[in-house]
LUMDRENRO-805944 format. One record per residue: residue in three letters; z, x, y of N, C-alpha, C in turn. Coordinates in steps of 0.02 Angstrom, whole numbers, padded with zeros to 5 digits, always signed. Atoms other than C-alpha are relative to their C-alpha. Example, Ala and Ser with C-alpha at 12.3 -4.5 7.8 and 13.67 -1.06 7.14 Angstrom:
# LUMDRENRO-805944
Ala+00000+00045-00059+00390+00615-00225+00000+00045+00060Ser-00003-00042-00059+00357+00684-00053+00037-00039+00055
END
This chain:
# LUMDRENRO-805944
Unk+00012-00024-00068-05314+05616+08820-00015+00074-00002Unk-00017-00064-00008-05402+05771+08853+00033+00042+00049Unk-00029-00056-00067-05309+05916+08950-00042+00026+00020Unk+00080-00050-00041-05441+05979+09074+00018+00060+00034Unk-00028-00055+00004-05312+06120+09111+00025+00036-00028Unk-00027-00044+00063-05267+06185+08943-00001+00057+00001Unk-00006-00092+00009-05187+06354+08926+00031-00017-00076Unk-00022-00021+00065-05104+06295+08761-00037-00080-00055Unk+00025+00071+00028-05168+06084+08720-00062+00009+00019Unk+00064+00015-00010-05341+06038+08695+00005-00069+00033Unk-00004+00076-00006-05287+05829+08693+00055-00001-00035Unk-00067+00049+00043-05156+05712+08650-00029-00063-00018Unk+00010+00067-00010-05184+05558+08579+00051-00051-00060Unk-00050+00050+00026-05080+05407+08523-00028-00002-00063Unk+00024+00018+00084-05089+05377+08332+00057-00058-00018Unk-00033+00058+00018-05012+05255+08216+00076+00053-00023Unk-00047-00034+00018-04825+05328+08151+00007+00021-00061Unk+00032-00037+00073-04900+05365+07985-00013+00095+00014Unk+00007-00082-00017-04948+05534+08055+00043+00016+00000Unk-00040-00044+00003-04774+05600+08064+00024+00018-00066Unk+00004+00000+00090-04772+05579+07865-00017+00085-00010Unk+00012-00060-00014-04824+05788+07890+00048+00016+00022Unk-00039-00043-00052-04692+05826+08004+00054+00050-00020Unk-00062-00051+00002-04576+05985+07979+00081-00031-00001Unk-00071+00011-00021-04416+05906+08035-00011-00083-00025Unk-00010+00066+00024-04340+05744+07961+00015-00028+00070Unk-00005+00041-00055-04300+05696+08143-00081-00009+00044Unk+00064+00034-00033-04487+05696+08199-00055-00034-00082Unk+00026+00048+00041-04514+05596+08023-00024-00068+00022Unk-00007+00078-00010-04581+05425+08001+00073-00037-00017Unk-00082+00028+00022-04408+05378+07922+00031-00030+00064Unk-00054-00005-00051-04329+05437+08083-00014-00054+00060Unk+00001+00074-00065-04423+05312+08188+00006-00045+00003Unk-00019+00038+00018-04421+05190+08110+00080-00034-00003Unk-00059+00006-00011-04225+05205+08100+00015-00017+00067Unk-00024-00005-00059-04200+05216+08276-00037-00046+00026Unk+00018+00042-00036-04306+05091+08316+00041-00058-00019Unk-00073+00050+00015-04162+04978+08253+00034+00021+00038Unk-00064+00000-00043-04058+05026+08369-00025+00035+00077Unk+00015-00011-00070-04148+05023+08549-00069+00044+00018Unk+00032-00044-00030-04269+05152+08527-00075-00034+00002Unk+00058-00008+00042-04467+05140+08529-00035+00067-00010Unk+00023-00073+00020-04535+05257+08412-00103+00008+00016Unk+00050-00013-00014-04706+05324+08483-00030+00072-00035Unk+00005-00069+00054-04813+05452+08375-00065+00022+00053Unk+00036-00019-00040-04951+05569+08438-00030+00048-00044Unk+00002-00087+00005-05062+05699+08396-00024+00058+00037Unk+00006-00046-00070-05063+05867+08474-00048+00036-00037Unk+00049-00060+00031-05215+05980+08471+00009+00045+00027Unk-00017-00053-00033-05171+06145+08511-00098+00040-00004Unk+00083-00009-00019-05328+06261+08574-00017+00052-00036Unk+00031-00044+00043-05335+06367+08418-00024-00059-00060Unk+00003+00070+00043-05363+06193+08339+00040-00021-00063Unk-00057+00017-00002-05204+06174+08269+00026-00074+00004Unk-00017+00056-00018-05167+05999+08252+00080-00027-00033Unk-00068+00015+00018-04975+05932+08253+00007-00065+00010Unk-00011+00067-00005-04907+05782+08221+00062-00007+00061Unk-00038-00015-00060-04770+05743+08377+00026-00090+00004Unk-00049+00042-00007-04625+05597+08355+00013-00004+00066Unk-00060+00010-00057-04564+05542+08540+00028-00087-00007Unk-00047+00072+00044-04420+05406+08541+00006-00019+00102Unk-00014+00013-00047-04399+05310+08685+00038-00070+00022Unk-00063+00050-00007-04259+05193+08772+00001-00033+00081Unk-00020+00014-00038-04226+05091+08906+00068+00023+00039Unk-00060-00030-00039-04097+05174+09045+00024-00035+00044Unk-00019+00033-00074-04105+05060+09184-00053-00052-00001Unk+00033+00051-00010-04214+04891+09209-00069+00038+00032Unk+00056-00020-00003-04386+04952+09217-00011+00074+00004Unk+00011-00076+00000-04338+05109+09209+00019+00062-00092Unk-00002-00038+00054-04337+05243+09041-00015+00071+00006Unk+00005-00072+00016-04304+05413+08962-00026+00000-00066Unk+00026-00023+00030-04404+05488+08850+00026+00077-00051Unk-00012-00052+00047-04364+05601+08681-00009+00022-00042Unk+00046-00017+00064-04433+05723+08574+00069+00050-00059Unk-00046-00046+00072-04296+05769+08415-00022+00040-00031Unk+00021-00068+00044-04323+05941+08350-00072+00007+00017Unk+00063+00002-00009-04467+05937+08426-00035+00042+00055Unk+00081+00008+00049-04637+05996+08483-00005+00047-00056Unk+00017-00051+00034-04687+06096+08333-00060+00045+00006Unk+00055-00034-00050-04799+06230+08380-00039+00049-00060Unk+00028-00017+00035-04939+06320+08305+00021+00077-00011Unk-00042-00076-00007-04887+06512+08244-00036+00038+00069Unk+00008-00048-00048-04981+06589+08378+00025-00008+00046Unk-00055+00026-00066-04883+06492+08520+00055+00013-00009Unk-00068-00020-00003-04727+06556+08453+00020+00070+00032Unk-00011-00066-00070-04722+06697+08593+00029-00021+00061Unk+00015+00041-00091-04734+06581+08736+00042-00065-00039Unk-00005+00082+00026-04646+06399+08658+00021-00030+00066Unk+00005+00025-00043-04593+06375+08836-00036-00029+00045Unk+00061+00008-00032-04737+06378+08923-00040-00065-00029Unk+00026+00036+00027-04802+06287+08780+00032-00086+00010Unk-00022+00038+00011-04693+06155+08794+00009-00045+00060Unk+00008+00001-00092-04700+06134+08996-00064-00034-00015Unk+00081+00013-00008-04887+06098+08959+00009-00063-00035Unk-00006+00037+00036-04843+05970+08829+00027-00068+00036Unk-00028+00052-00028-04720+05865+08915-00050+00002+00047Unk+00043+00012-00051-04850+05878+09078-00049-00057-00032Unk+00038+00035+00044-04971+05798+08963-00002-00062-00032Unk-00025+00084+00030-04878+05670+08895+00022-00050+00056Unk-00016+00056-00077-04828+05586+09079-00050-00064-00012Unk+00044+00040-00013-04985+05493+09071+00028-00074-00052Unk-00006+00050+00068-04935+05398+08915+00079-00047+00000Unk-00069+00024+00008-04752+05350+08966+00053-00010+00078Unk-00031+00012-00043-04746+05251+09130+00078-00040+00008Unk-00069+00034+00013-04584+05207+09206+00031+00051-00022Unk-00054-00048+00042-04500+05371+09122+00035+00031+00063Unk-00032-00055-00073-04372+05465+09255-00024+00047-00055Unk-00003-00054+00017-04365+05601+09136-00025+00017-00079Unk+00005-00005+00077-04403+05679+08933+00027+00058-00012Unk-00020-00051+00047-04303+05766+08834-00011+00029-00048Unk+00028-00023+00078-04326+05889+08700+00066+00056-00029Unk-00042-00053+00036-04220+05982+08572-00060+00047-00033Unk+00051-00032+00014-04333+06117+08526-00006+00027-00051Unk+00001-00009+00037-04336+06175+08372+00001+00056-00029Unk-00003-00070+00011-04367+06362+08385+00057+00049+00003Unk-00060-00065-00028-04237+06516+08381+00007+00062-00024Unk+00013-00065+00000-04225+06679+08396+00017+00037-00084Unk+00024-00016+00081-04299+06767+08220+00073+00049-00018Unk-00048-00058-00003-04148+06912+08246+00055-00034-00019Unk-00052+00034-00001-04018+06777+08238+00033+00007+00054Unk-00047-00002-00065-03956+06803+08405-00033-00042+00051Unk-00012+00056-00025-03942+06690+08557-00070-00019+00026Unk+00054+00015-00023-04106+06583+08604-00012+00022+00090Unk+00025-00003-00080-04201+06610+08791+00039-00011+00039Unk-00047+00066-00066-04114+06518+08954-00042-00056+00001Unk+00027+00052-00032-04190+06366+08994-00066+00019+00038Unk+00049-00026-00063-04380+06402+09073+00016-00066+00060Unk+00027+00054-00051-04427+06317+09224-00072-00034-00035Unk-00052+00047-00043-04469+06188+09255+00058-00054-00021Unk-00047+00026+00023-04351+06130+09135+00071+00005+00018Unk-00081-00017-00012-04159+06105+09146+00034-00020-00068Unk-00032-00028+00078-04023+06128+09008+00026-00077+00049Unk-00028+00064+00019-03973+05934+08959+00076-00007+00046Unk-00067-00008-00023-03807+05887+09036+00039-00009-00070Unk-00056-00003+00051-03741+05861+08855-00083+00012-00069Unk+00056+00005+00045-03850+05904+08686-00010-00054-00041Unk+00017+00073+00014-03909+05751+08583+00011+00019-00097Unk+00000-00018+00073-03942+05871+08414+00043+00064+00015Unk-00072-00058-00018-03823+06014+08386-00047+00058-00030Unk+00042-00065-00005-03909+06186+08434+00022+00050-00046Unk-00018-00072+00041-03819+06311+08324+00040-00056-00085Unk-00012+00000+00081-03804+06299+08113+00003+00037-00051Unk-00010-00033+00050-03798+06355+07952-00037-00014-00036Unk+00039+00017+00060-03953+06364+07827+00028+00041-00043Unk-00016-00022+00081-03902+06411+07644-00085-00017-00031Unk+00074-00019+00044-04073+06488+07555+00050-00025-00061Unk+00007+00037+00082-04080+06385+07386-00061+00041-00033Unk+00044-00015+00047-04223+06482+07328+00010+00054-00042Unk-00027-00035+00037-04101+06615+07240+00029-00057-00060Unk-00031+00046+00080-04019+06565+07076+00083-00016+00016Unk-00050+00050-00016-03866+06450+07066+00071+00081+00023Unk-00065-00065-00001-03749+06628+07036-00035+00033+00075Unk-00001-00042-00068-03824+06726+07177+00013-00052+00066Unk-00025+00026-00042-03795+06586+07282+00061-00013+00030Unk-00073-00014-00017-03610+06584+07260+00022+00083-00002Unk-00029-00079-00009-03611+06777+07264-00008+00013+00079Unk+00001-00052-00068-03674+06774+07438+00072-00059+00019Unk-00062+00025-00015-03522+06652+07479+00059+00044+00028Unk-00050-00030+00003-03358+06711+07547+00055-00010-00058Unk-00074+00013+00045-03220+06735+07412+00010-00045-00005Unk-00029+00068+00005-03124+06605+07444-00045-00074-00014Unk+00021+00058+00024-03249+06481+07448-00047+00004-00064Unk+00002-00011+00067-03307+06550+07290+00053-00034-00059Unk-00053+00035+00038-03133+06515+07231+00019-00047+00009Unk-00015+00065-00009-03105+06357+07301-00041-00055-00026Unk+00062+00049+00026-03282+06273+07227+00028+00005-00074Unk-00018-00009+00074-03202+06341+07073+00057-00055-00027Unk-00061+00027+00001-03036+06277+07093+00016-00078+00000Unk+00015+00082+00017-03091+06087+07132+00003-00001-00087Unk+00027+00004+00057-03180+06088+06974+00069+00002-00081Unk-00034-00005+00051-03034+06175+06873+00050-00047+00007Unk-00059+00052-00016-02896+06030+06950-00009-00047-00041Unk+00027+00057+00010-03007+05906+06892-00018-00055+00068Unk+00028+00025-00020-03081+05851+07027-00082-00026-00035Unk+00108+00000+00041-03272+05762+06974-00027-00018+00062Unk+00037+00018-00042-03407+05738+07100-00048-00046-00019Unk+00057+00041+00009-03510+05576+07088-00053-00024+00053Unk+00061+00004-00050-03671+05525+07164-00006-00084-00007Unk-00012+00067+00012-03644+05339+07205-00075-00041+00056Unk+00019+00043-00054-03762+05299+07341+00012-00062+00041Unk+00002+00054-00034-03786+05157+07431+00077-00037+00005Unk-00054+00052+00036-03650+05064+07316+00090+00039+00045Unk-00085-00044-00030-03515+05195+07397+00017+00004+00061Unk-00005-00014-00079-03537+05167+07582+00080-00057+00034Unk-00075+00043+00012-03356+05025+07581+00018+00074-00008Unk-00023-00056-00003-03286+05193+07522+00002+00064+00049Unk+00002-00033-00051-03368+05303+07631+00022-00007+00076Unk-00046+00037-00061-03332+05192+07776+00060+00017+00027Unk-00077+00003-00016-03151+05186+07759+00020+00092+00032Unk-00016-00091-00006-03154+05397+07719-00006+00012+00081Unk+00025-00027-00067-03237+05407+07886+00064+00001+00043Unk-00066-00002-00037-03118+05320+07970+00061+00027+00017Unk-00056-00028+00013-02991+05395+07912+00004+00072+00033Unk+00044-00091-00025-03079+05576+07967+00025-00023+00082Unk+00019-00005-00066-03109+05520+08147+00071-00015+00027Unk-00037+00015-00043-02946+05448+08183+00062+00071-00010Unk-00056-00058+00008-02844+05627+08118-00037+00078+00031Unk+00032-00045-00032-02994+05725+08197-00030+00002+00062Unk+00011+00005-00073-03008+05630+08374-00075+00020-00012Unk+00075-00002-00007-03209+05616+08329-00018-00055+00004Unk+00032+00083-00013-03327+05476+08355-00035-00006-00026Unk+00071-00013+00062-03421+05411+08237-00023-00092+00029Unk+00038+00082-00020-03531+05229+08233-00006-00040-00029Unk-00044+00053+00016-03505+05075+08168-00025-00009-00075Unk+00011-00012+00048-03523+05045+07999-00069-00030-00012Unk+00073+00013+00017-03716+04946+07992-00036+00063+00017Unk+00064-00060+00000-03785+05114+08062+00000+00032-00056Unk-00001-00032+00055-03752+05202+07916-00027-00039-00059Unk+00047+00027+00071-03814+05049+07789-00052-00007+00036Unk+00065+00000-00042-03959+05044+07915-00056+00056-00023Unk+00039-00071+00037-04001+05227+07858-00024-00012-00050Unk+00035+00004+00073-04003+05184+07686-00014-00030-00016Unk+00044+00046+00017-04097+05042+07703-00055+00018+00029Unk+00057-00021-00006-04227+05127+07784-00017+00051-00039Unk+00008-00036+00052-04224+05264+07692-00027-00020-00054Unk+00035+00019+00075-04251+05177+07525-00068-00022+00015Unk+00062+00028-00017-04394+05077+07609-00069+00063+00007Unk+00026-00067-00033-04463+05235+07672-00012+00043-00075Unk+00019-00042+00085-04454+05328+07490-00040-00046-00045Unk+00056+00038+00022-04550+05176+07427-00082+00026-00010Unk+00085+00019+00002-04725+05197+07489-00048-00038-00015Unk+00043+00065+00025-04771+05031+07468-00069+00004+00037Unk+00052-00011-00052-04875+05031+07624-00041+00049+00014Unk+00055-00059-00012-04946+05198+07608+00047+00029+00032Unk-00014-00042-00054-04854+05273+07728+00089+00021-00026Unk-00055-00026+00001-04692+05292+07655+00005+00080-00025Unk-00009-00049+00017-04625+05469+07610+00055+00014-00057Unk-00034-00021+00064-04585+05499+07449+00025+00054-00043Unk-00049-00061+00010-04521+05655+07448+00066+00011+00017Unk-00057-00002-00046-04374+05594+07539+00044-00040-00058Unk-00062+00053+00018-04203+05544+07467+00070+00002+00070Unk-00092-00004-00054-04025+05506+07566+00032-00030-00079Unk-00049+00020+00045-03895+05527+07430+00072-00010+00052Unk-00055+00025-00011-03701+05468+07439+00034+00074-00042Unk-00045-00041+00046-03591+05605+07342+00062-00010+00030Unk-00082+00015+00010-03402+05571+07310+00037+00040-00034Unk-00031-00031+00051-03284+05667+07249+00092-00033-00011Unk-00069+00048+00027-03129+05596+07142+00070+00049-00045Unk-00075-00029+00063-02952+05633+07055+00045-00044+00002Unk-00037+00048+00038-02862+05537+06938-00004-00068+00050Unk+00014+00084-00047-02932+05375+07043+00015+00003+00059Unk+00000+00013-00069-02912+05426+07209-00058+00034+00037Unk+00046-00022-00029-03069+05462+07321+00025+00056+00046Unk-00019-00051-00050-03037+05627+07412-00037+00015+00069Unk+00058-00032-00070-03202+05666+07521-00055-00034-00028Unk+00064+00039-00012-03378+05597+07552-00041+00035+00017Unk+00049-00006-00053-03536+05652+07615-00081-00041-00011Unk+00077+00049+00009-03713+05588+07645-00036+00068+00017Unk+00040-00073-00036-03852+05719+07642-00069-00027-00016Unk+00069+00020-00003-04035+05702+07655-00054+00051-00030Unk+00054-00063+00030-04176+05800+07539-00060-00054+00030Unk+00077+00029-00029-04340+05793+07623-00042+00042-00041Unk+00038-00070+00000-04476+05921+07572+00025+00050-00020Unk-00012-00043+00015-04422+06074+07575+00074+00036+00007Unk-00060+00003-00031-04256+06041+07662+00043-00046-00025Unk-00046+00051+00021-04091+05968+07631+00069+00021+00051Unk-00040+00024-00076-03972+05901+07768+00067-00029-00030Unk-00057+00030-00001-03784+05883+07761-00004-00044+00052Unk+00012+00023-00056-03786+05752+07890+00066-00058+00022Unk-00072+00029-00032-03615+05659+07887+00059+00007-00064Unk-00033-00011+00075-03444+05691+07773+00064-00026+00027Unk-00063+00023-00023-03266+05641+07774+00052-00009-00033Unk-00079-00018+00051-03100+05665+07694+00065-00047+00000Unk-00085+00042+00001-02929+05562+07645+00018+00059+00019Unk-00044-00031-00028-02761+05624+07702+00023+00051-00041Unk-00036-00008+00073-02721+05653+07521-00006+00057-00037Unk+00022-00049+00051-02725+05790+07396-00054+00048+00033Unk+00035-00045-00024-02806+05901+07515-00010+00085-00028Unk+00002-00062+00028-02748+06055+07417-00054-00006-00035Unk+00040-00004+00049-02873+06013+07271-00088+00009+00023Unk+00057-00031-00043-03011+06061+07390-00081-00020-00031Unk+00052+00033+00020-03124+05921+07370-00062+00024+00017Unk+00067-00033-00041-03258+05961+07511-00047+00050-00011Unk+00050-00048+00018-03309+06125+07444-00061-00024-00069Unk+00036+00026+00037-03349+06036+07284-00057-00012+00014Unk+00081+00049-00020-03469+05902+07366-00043+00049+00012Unk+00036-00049-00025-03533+06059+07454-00055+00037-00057Unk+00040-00029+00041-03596+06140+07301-00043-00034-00048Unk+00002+00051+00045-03625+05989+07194-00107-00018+00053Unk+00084+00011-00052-03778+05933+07358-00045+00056-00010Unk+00069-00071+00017-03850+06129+07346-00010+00001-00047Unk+00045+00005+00063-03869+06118+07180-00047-00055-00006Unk+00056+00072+00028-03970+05940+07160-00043+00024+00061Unk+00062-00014-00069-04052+05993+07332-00043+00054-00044Unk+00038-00047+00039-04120+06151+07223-00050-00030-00045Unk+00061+00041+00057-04158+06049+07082-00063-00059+00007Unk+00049+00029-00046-04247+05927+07208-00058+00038+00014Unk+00056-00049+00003-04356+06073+07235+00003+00007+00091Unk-00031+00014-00057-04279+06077+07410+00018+00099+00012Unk-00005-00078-00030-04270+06298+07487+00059-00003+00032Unk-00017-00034-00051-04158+06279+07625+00057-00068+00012Unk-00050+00052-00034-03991+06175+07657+00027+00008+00059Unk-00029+00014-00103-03952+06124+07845+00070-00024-00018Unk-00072+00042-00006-03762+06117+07859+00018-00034+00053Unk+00029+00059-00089-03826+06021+08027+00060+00004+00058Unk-00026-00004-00058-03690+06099+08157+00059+00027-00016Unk-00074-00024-00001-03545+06205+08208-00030+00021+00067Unk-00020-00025-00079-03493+06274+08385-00034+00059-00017Unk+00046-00047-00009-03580+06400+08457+00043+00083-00033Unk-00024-00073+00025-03451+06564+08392+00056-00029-00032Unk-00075+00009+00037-03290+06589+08301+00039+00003+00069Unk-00044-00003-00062-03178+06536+08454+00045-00038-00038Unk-00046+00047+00007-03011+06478+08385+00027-00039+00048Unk-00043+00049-00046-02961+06388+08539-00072-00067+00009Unk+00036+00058-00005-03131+06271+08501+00041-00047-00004Unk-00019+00080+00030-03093+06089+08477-00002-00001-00081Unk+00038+00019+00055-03207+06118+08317-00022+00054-00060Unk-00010-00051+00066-03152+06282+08238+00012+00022-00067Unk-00001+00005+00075-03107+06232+08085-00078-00009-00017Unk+00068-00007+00013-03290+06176+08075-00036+00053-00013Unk+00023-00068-00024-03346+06333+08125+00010+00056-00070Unk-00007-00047+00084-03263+06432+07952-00021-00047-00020Unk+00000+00016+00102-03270+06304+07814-00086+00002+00020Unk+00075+00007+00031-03481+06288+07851-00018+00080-00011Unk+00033-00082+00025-03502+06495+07889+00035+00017-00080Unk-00032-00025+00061-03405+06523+07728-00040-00013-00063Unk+00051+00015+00059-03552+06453+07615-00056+00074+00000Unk+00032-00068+00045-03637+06620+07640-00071-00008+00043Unk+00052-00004-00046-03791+06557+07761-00020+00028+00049Unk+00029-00030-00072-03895+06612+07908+00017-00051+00045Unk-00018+00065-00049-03817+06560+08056-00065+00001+00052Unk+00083-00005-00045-03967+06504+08187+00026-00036+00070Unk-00018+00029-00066-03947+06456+08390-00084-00024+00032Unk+00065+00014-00043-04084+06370+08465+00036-00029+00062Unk+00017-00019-00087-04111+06342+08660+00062-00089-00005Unk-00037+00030-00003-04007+06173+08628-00032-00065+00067Unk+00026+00042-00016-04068+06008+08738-00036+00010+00094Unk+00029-00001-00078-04206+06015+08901-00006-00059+00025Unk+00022+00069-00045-04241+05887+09027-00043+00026+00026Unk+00067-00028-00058-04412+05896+09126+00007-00076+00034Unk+00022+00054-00048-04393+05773+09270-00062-00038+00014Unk+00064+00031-00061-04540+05663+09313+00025-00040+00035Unk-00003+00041-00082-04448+05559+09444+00088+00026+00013Unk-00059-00021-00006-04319+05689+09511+00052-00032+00047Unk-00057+00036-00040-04195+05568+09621+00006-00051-00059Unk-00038+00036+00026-04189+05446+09475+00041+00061-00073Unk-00027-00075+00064-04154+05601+09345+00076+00024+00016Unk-00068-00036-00013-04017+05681+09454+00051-00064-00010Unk-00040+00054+00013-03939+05504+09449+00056+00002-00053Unk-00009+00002+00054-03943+05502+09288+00046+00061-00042Unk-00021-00044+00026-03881+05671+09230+00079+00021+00052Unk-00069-00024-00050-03727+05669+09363+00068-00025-00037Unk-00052+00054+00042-03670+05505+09264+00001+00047-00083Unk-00017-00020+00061-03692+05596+09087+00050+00070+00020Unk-00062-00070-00014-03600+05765+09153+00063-00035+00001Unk-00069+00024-00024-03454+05644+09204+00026-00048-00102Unk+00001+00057+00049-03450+05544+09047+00004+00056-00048Unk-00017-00056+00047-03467+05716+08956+00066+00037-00007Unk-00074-00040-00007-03322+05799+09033+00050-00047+00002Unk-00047+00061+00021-03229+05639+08994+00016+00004-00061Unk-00001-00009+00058-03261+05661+08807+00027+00064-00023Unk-00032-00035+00030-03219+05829+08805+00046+00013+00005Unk-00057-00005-00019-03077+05810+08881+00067-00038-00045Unk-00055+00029+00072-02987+05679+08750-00012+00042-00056Unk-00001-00070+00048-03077+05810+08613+00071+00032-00037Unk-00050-00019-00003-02966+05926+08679+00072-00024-00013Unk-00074+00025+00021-02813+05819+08653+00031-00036-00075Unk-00012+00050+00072-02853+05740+08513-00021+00036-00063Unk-00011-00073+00091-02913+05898+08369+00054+00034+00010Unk-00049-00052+00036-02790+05990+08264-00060+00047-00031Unk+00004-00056+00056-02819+06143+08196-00007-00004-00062Unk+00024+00024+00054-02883+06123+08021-00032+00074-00035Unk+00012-00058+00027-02927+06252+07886-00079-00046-00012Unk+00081+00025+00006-03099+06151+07856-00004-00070+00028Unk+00011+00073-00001-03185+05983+07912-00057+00008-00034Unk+00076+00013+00049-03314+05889+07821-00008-00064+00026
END
């Protein structure tokens, strides 16, 4: 479709989901739609021509909310050409306008946006005619760790301690193994075990072999279209036969994603977590992987968070912390929208309210 009012799009037009096989972000991957289209979503691809001719590839996921009715969502998404990174609001106002045509029936579309301020300090407000999400979907503020220094300067930019604590696994005898798939029974349980001493919520155990059955399919490329630059490993770390911690992380490209982890009760001194931690940046390096996403912590060091322990053990790896603008809504049918976002505010401040009752204080989570 062309835009016959373009200040930033030339056209949009529907493509097959092979096109997101390009995409910057593993959440506007083909992988990612594919995933989620197991579980409610449909994944719709697009491409955007920007009017310096600029062409982007553009993931939106979309769900049923209400019997003939749907919301619309773009993960980490639109990606914009460098000269629109002045304006990404504007740009992005024009975008969603654009895309209405293609996605009747929608009250509303969301976007997590992907950009943030180069200085490291706090993204924009919300433009018009957007509004700030009633809850975020992807978590706006993180921690990248540059891999493209050498293994030592990487633990030099570290803090101390977790210098000495990556050490200290290692010298206990802790080992870190890379089990995949075969380790998710293990991981499972770990989880559990996490969520019910950290009052978090996690999802049931097929979503997670769901991942890494798409995933593998997806690193294939049987069909052409898979992306084979992509792995999802498992890493474990052990002593004298007891599993301590877990995580799952994702190397795409140029990136590599902590994206879920989780700890026994047990032998917590021997300071498993940092291990895994260093054990993923290294193979992510040797993957040929720049930049590890420790994929979320609260917005500052506030010890009275819920999620402050979070908050040190990821800044303590020594990364750039980054805040982006965190989740918009652009109404297209504002009486079913406000509906909608009255019930997620209530349902939000429900959640954070057990949160609150239910984290301890913790010197790290994973």
């Amino acid at each position: 479709m062309r835009n016959e009012n373009a200040g930033f799009i030339t056209s949009i037009k529907k493509a097959d989901l092979a096109i997101c096989k390009t995409a910057d972000s593993f959440l506007q991957s083909v992988m990612w739609g594919r995933f989620k289209s197991r579980f409610g979503w449909t994944a719709l691809a697009f491409t955007v021509e920007w009017v310096d001719h600029a062409v982007k590839p553009l993931l939106v996921l979309s769900r049923r909310i209400a019997p003939g009715i749907t919301m619309a969502y773009i993960p980490l998404g639109p990606e914009l050409p460098e000269s629109w990174a002045s304006a990404p609001g504007l740009a992005a106002a024009e975008l969603v306008r654009t895309l209405r045509p293609f996605l009747p029936g929608t009250a509303f579309i969301r976007i997590d946006p992907p950009w943030f301020a180069r200085d490291g300090g706090m993204p924009p407000e919300t433009p018009a005619p957007f509004k700030q999400a009633a809850s975020n979907i992807q978590p706006p503020d993180t921690v990248l760790v540059d891999l493209t220094p050498s293994e030592e300067d990487i633990l030099t930019a570290m803090k101390p301690k977790w210098r000495y604590n990556t050490g200290l696994a290692e010298k206990r005898g802790v080992t870190v193994n890379s089990s995949g798939e075969q380790g998710l029974d293990i991981f499972y349980r770990l989880l559990t075990e996490t969520a019910a001493r950290d009052g978090i919520s996690i999802h049931n155990e097929s979503y997670y072999r769901t991942l890494f059955d798409v995933c593998e399919n997806d690193n294939s490329g049987g069909d052409g279209t898979g992306d084979t630059t992509l792995q999802l490993r498992l890493y474990t770390a052990e002593h004298e036969g007891d599993v301590l911690a877990a995580i799952v992380t994702l190397f795409r490209g140029k990136q590599a994603v902590y994206l879920y982890g989780a700890s026994a009760n047990i032998k917590r001194n021997l300071m498993a977590p940092y291990a895994l931690q260093w054990r993923a940046m290294r193979d992510a390096k040797a993957f040929g992987c720049t930049e590890y996403d420790l994929f979320g912590i609260p917005p500052d060091e506030n010890p009275d968070h819920p999620m402050a322990g979070l908050y040190r053990f990821k800044t303590g790896f020594g990364g750039r912390i980054i805040h982006r603008p965190g989740s918009w809504d652009y109404p297209y049918k504002p009486v079913l929208y406000a509906f909608f976002s009255g019930a997620e505010r209530l349902r939000k401040k429900m959640m954070d309210r057990r949160k609150r009752k239910t984290a301890r204080p913790a010197p790290h989570r994973s």
